[in-house]
MILORO-427256 format. One line per 10 residues: number of its first residue (from 1); their letters; for each residue x, y, z of C-alpha. Coordinates in nm, 4 decimals, decimal comma, padded with zeros to 6 digits, m for minus. Layout:
// residues N
NUM	a	X/Y/Z  ...
END
This chain:
// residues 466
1	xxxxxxxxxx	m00,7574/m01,8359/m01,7556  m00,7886/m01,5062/m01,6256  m00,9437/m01,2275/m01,8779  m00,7769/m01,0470/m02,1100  m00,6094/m00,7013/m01,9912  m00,6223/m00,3701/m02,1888  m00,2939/m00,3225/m02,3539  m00,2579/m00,0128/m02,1918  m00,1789/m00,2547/m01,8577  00,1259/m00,3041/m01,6696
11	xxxxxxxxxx	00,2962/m00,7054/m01,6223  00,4185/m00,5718/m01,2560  00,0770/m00,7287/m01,0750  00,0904/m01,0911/m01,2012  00,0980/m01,3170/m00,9527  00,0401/m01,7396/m00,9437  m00,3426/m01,7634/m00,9066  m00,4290/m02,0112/m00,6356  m00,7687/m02,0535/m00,7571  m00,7149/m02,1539/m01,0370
21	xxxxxxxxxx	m00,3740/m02,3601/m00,9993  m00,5938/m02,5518/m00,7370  m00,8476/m02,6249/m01,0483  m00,5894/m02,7328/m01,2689  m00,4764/m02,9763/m00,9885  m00,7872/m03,1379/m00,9413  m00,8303/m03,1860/m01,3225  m00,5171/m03,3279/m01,3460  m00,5487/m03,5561/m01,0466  m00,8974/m03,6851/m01,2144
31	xxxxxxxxxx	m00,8086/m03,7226/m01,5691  m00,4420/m03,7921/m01,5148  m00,2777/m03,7855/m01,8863  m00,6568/m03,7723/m02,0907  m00,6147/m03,4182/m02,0979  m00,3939/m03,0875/m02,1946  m00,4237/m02,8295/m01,8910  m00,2715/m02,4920/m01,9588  m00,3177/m02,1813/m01,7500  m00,3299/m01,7782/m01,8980
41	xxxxxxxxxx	m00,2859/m01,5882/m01,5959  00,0025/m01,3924/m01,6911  00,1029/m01,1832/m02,0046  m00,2440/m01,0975/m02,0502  m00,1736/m00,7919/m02,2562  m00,2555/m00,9571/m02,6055  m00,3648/m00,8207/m02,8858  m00,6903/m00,9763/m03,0657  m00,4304/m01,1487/m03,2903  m00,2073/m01,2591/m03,0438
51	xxxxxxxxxx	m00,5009/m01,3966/m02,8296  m00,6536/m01,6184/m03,1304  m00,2966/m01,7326/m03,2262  m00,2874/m01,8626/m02,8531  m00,6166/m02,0176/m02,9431  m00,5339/m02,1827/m03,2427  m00,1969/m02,3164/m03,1600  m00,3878/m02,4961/m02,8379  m00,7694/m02,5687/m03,0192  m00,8901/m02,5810/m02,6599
61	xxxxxxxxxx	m01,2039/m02,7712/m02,6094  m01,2819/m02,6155/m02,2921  m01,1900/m02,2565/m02,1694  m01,3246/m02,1323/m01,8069  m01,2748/m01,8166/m01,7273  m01,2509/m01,6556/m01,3685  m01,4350/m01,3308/m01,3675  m01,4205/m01,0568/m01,1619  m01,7101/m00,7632/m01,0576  m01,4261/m00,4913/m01,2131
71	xxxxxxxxxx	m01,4244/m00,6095/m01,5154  m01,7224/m00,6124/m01,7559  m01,5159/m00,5301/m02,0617  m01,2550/m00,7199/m02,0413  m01,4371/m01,0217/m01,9739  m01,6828/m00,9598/m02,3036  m01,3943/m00,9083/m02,5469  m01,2091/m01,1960/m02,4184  m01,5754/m01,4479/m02,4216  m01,6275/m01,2832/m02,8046
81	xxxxxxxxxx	m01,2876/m01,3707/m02,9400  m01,3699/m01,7510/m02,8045  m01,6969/m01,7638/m02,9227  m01,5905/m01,5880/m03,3019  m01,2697/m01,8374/m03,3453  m01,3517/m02,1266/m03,1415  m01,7494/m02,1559/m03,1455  m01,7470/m02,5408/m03,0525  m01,5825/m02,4329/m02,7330  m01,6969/m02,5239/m02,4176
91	xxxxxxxxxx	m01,7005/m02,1681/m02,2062  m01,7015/m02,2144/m01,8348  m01,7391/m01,9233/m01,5470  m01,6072/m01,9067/m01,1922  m01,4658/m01,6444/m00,9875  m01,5213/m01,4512/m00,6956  m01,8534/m01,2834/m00,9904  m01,9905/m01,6306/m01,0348  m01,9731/m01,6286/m00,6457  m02,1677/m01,3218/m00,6065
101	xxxxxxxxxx	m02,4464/m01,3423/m00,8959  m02,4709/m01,6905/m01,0301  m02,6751/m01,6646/m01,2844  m02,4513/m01,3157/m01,4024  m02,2738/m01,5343/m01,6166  m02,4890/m01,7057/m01,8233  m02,7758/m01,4729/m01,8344  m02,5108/m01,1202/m01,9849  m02,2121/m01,3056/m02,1218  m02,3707/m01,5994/m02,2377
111	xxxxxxxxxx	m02,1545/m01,9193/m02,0731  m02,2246/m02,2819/m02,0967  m02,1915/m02,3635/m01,7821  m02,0459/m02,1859/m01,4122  m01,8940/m02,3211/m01,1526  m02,0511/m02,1402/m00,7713  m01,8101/m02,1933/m00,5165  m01,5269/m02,4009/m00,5266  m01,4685/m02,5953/m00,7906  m01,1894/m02,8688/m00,7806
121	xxxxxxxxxx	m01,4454/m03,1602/m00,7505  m01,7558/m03,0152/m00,9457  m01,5544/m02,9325/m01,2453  m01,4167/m03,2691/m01,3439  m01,7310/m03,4029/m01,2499  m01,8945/m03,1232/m01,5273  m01,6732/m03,2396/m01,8450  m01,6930/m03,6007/m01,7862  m02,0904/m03,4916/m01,8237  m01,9783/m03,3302/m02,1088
131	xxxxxxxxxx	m01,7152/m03,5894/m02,2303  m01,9393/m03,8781/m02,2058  m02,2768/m03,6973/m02,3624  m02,4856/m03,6605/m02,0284  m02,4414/m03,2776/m02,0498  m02,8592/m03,2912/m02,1707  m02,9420/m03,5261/m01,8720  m03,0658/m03,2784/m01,5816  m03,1128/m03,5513/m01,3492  m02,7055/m03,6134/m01,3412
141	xxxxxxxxxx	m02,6087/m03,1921/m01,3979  m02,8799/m03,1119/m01,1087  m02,6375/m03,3718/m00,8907  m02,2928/m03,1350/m00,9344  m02,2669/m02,9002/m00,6424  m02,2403/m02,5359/m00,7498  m02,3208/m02,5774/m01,1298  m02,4969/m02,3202/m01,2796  m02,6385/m02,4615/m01,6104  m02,9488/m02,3951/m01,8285
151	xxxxxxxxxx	m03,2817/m02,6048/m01,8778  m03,5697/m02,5737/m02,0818  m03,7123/m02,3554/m01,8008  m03,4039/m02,1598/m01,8021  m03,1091/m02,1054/m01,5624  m03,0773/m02,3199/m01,2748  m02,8355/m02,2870/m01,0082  m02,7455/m02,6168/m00,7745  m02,6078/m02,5195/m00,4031  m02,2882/m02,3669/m00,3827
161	xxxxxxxxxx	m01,9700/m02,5962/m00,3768  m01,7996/m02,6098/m00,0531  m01,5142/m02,8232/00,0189  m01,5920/m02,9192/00,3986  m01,2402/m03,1212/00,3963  m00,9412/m02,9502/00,2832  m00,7310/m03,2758/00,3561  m00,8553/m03,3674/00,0188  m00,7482/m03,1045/m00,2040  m00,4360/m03,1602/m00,4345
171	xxxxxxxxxx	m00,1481/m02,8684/m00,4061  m00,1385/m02,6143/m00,6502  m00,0441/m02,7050/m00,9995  00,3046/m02,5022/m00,9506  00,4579/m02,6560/m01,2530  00,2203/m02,4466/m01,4568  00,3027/m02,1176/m01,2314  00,6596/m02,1786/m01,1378  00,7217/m01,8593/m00,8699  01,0278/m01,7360/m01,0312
181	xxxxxxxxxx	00,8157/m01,6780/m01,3583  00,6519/m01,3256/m01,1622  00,8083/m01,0082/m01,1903  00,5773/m00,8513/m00,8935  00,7874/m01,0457/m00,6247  01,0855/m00,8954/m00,7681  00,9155/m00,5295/m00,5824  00,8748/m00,4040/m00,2638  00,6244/m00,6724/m00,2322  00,8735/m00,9558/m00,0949
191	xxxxxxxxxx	01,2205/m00,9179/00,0525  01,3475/m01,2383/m00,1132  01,3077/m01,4073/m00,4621  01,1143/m01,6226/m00,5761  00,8380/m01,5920/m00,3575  00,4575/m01,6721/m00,4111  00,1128/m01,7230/m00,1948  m00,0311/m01,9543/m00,0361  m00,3394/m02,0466/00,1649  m00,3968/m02,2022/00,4986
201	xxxxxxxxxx	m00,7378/m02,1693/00,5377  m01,0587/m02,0753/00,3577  m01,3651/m01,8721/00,4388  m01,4478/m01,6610/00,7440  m01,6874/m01,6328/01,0311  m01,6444/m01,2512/01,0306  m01,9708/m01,0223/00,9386  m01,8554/m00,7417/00,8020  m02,0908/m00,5813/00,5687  m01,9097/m00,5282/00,2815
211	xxxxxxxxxx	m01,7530/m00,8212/00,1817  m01,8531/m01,0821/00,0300  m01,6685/m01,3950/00,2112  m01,8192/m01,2595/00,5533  m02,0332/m01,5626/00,7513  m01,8970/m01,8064/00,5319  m01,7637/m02,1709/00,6349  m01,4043/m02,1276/00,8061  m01,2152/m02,4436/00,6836  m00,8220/m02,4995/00,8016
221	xxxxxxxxxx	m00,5566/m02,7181/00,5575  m00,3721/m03,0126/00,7693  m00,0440/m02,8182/00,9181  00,1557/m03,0967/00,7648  00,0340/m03,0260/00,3986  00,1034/m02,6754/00,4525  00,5041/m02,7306/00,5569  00,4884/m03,0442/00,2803  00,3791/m02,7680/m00,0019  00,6580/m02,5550/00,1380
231	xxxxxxxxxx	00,9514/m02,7997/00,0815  00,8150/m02,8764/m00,2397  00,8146/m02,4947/m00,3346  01,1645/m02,4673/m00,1835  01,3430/m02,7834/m00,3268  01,1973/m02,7375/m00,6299  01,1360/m02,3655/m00,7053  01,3813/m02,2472/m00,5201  01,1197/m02,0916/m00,2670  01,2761/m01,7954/m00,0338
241	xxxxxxxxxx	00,9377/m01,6472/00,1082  00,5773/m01,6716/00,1262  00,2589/m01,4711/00,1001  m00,0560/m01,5558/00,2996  m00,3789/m01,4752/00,1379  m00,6760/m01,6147/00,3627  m00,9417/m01,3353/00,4376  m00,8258/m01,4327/00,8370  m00,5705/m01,6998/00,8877  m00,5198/m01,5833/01,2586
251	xxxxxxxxxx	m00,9081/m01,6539/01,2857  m00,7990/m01,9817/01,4332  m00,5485/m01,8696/01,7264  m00,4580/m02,2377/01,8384  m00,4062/m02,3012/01,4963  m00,1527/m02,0481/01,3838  00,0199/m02,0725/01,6863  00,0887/m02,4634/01,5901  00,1634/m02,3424/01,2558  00,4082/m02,1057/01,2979
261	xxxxxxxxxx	00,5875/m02,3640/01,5798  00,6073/m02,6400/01,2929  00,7571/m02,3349/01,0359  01,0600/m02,2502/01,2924  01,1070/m02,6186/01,3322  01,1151/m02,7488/00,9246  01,1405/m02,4428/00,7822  01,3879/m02,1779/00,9669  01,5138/m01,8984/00,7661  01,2039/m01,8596/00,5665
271	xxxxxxxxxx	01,0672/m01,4990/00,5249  00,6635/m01,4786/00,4828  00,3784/m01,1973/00,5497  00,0074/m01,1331/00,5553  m00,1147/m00,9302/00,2480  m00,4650/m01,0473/00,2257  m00,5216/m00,9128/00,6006  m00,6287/m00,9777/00,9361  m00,9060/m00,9372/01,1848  m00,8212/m00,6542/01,4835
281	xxxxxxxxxx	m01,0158/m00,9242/01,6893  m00,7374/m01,2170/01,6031  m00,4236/m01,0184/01,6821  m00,2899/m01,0777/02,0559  00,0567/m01,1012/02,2034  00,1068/m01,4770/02,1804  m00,0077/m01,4351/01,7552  00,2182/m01,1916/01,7292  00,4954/m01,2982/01,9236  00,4907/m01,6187/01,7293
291	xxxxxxxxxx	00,4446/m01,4813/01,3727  00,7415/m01,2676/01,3849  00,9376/m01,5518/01,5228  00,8559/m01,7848/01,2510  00,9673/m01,5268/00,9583  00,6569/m01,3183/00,9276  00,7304/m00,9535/00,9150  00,4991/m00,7530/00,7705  00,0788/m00,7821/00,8307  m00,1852/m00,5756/00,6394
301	xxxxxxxxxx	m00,5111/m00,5006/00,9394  m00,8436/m00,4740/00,8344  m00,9020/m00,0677/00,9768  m01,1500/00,0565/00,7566  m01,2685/00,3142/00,9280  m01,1867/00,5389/01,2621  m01,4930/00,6206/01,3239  m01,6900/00,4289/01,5770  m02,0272/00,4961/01,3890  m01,8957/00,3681/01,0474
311	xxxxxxxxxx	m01,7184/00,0482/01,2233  m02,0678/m00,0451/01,3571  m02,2450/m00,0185/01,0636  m02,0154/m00,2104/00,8695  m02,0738/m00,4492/01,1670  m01,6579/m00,5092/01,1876  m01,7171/m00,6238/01,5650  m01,4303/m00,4094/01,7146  m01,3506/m00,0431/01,8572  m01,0990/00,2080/01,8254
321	xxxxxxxxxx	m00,8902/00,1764/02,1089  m00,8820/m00,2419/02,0140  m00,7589/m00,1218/01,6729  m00,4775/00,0758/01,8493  m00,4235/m00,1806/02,0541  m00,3605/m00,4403/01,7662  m00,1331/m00,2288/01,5900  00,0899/m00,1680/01,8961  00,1255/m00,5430/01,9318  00,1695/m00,6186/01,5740
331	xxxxxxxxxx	00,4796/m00,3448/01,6241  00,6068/m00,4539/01,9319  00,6471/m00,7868/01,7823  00,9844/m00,6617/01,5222  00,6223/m00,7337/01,2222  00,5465/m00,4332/01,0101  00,1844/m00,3276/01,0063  m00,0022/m00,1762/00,6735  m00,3883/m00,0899/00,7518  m00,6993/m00,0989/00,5058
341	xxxxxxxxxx	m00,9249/00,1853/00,5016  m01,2579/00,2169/00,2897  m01,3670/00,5774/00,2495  m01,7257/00,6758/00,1181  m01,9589/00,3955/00,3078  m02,3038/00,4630/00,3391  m02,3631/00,7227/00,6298  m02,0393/00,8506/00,6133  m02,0133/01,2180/00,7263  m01,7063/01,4465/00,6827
351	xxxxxxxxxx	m01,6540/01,4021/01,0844  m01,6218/01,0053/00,9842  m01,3650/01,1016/00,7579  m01,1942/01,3183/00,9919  m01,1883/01,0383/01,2391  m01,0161/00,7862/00,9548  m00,8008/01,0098/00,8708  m00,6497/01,1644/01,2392  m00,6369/00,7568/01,2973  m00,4547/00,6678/01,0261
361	xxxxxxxxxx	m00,1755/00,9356/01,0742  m00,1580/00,8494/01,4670  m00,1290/00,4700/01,4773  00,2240/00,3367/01,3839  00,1206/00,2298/01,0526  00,4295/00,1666/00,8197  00,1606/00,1713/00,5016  m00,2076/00,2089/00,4313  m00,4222/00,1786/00,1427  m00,7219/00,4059/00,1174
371	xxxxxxxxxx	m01,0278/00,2667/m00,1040  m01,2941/00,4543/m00,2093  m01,6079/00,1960/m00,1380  m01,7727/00,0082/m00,4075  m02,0716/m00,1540/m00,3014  m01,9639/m00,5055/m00,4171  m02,2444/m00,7900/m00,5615  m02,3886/m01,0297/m00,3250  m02,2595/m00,8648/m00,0189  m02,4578/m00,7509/00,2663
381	xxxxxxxxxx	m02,4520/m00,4022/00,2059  m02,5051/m00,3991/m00,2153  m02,8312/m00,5986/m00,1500  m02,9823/m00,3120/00,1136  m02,8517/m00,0465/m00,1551  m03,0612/m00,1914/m00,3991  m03,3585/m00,2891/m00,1677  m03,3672/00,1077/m00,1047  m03,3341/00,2308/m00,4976  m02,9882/00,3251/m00,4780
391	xxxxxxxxxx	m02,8494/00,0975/m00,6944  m02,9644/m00,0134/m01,0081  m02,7304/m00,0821/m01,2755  m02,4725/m00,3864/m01,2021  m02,3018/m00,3098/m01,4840  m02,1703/00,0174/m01,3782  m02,0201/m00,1297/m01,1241  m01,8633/m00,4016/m01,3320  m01,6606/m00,0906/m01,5068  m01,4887/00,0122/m01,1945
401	xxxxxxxxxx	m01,1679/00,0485/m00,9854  m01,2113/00,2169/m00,6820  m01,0718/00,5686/m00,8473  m01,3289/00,4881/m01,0705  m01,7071/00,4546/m00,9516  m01,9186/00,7201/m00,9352  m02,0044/00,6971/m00,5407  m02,2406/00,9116/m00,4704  m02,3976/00,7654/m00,1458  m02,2781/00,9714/00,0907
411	xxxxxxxxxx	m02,2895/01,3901/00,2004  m01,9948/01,4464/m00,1128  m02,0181/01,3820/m00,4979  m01,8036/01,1348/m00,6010  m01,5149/01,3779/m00,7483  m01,4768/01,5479/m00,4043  m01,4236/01,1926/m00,2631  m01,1187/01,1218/m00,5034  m01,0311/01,4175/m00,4006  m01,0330/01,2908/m00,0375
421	xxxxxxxxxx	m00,9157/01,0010/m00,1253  m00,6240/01,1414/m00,3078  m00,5180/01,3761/00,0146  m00,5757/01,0939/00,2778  m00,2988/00,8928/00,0927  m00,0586/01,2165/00,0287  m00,1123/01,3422/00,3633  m00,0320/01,0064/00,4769  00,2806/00,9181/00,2610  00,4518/01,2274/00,2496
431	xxxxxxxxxx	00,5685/01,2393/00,5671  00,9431/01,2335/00,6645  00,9704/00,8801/00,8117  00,7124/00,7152/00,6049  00,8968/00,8138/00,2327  01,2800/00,7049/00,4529  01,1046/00,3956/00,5378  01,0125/00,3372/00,1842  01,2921/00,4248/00,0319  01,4913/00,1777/00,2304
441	xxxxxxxxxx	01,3282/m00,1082/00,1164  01,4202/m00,0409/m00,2517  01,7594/m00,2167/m00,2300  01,8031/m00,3558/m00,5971  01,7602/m00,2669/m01,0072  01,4216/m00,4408/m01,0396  01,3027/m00,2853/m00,7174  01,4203/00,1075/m00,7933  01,2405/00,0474/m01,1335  00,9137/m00,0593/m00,9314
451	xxxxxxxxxx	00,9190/00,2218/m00,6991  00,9779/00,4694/m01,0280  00,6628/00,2769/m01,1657  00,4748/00,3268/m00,8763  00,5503/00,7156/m00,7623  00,4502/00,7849/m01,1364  00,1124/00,6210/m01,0888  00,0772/00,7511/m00,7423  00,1415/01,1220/m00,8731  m00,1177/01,1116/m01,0796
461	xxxxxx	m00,3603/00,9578/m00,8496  m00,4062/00,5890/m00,9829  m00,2973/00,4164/m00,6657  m00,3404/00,4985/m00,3075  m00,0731/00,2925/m00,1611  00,2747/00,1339/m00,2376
END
């Protein structure tokens, strides 16, 4: 499940969760009909009542939770109302947190057991442990790749789970996330309904500074499992368009060029873009050419910064004029382009911001989405910060959104930068063709609704993008 949400939430951002529909897969394909799998990842505005009812009516005897750096409270109220109305439950973390700071979980909210990396094979293999009474046994629990798990001596932490072979993982568990059960893709985030994400690849080689998949194993799914998953969410599900969420998919160019040739072949028609971003570095004409081709028509660029200074620091590996280069081709191709931007690195100067900003407004960005930087766990650039004394307290940061953290580690205090940030997204937005070109894509009920919903929380300086 995913945690709990305050009830002061909205139900527009719910979207099927890959990670853990892969999970319930893999439990499914080991256990077959032994076991009950249910997934919370939507509808998470419960009550205490509500949420112990759900308890109750299901007497779960294991729960894992996928926990996030943002969200420290939400993740202790929903691991207290377990533990206070199902104590014999087994609790069990994972997450991109887990992934960061291992022993996080265990050590400050008290788990049984986490799961470091990716879990579809070390997770069955953890409750049939626990199942068949070996859960004491450290010789068979020091075994399970990525298991985080305590001894006498205290936490232990096995190496991270990698799945070198993607041939081998099961599809999603879409019959316990059916697309047409999310209001989001009912927005400006998809042109047709249902829609939902996918992956095509994991990991990437990239180094950038800041986040925390950078240098990590890049791993590509069979093409034919890819197009096979489609027709299953199409036949079934009544798939119209998909969402690609791989930190680089284009990493690969050979491979998305084959990809995109085997989606015009089986799959014409079908409408899909790139949310979860790009490398500059991976966009060229024959990418591009082929993308739009095969359906795709929008791609979000990881920018970051326009200043040369702050782009080698974060060691992105590419220059301003290849960023306006990218963009061009990404326009040139019929695509539209929406750029990332991180304001308030380390080192930043108000001429850095200057840069961003005069970039931002000249490139023929359709959207962007300024963040104000928070120095994430386990990445590159969170360990120097607290090598130098600059960061102390992890679970400040667990309390933020990026409107949120009190960044002070640059020349401004932290209000002036939401002040920044705030401008950078109004000076951006507010302009003639931009607010024309957003208006046009509101064509229906749900999606006027969504863009009423989303001017409000723009207005008053919640979001920085649309």
């Amino acid at each position: 499940m995913l945690p709990l949400r305050n009830e002061a939430g909205n139900d527009f951002f719910y979207v099927p969760d890959l990670g853990l529909g892969y999970l319930a897969s893999g439990l499914r394909e080991h256990f077959g009909e032994r076991v009950e799998v249910q997934l919370l990842i939507k509808d998470l505005r419960l009550s205490d009542e509500q949420f112990v009812e759900y308890l109750h009516k299901h007497s779960f005897d294991f729960v894992g939770i996928k926990l996030f750096s943002d969200a420290i409270d939400n993740i202790s109220r929903t691991v207290n109302l377990i533990r206070n109305f199902l104590p014999e439950v087994r609790l069990i973390a994972g997450g991109p947190h887990v992934n960061a700071v291992p022993r996080h979980a265990l050590d400050v909210f008290k788990f049984d057991f986490a799961i470091y990396g990716e879990g579809e094979e070390s997770l069955p293999k953890l409750i049939d442990c626990i199942v068949n009474g070996t859960s004491n046994n450290n010789e068979i629990l020091s075994q399970i790749d990525g298991l985080v798990w305590r001894d006498d001596a205290g936490i232990r932490v096995n190496k991270r789970a990698v799945m070198d072979d993607l041939r081998h993982i099961p599809e999603p568990c879409w019959k316990l996330m059916p697309p047409g059960m999310f209001k989001r893709y009912e927005t400006r985030y998809c042109r047709a309904y249902p829609a939902t994400p996918i992956i095509l690849t994991r990991g990437c080689r990239s180094h950038c500074t800041f986040c925390l998949q950078a240098n990590s194993s890049f791993r590509k799914r069979p093409i034919e499992s890819i197009i096979s998953e489609i027709e299953v969410l199409r036949s079934e599900y009544g798939l119209k368009e998909f969402h690609v969420l791989d930190d680089n998919c284009a990493y690969d160019e050979d491979f998305i060029i084959s990809f995109c040739e085997r989606l015009i072949l089986c799959h014409p028609g079908i409408l899909w873009r790139i949310p979860g971003g790009i490398c500059v570095n991976s966009i060229n004409h024959e990418v591009c050419t082929k993308m739009a081709k095969s359906g795709c028509y929008e791609v979000w660029i990881g920018i970051e910064s326009g200043s040369q200074k702050i782009l080698n620091a974060m060691r992105k590996g590419i220059t301003v004029d290849r960023i306006r280069a990218a963009i061009s081709l990404v326009k040139k191709s019929g695509m539209k382009a929406g750029g990332f931007f991180i304001l308030g690195y380390p080192g930043e100067s108000s001429e850095d911001r200057r840069q961003t900003l005069l970039l931002a407004l000249s490139l023929p960005l359709d959207y962007v989405k300024f963040t104000i930087f928070i120095p994430q766990p386990g990445t590159e650039i969170f360990n120097r910060l607290v090598e130098e004394g600059r960061i102390n307290d992890i679970n400040s940061i667990m309390r933020c959104s990026d409107n949120e953290f009190e960044n002070n580690l640059i020349d401004i205090s932290s209000q002036e930068l939401r002040k920044v940030h705030r401008d950078f997204s109004l000076r951006f937005y507010l302009r003639p063709h931009i607010i024309m070109g957003i208006i046009g894509e509101y064509n229906s009920i749900s999606k006027i609704n969504y863009l009423l919903y989303a001017a409000k929380q723009f207005i008053f300086n919640k979001r920085s993008s649309w």
